[in-house]
N, C-alpha and C positions, 0 to 999 in steps of 0.2 A: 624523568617527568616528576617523580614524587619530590628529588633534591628541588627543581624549581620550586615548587610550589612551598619549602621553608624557608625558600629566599623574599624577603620583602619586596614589593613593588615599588622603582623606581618612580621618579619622581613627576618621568615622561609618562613611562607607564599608567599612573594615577591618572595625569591628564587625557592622555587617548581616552581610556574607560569615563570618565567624566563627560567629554565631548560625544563618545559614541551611545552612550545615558542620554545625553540632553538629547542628540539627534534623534533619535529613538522614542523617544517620547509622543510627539504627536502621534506616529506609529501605531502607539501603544493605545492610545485614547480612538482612534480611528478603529480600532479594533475591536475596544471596548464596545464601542457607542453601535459598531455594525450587530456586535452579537446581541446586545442589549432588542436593539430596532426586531433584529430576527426574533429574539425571544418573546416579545410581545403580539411580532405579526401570527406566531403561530399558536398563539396561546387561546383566541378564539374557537378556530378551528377545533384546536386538540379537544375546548369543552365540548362544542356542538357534536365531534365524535364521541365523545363520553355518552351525552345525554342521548346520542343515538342507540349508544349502546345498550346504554342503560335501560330505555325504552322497549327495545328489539327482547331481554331477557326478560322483563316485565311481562311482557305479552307471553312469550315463550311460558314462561311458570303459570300465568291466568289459564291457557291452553291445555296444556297439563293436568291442572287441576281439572277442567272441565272435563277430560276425556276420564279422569282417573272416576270422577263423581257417574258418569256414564257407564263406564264401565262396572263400576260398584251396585247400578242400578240394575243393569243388564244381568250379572249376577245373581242377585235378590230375586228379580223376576224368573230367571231360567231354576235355579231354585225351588221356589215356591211353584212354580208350573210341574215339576219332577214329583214333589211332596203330595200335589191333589193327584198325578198318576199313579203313583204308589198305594194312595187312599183309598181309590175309586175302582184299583183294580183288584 
């Protein structure tokens, strides 16, 4: 295998590769042009799943915070409710 491969290519040689190059070619363009088509059909979508997403962790963190400010508040309250028992008693 490796001997061939320092032997030069014949002259037929050359031509086959040349003919199965040209043949090949539309092939190659059809191939091109289908992945192209698909990369663009799906490039909407993929954003609108983006912006979903993006939206869904939005809300998620807004949530978050609200519970965390509730909870902080709940705290302060329960607290301060403890501090006038201690007072009073």
């Amino acid at each position: 295998m490796l001997v061939s491969s320092l032997i030069p290519a014949s002259q037929k040689e050359r031509e086959a590769a040349d003919q199965l190059k040209t043949a090949a070619q539309p092939l190659a363009t059809q191939v091109t042009d289908a992945a192209k088509t698909m990369a663009q059909d799906l490039k909407e979508p993929a954003q609108a799943a983006m912006d979903n997403v993006k939206a869904t962790a939005t809300d998620a963190a807004q949530n978050v915070k609200t519970e965390g400010q509730q909870a902080a508040t709940d705290v302060k309250d329960r607290a301060t409710d403890a501090k006038d028992n201690v007072q009073n008693t």
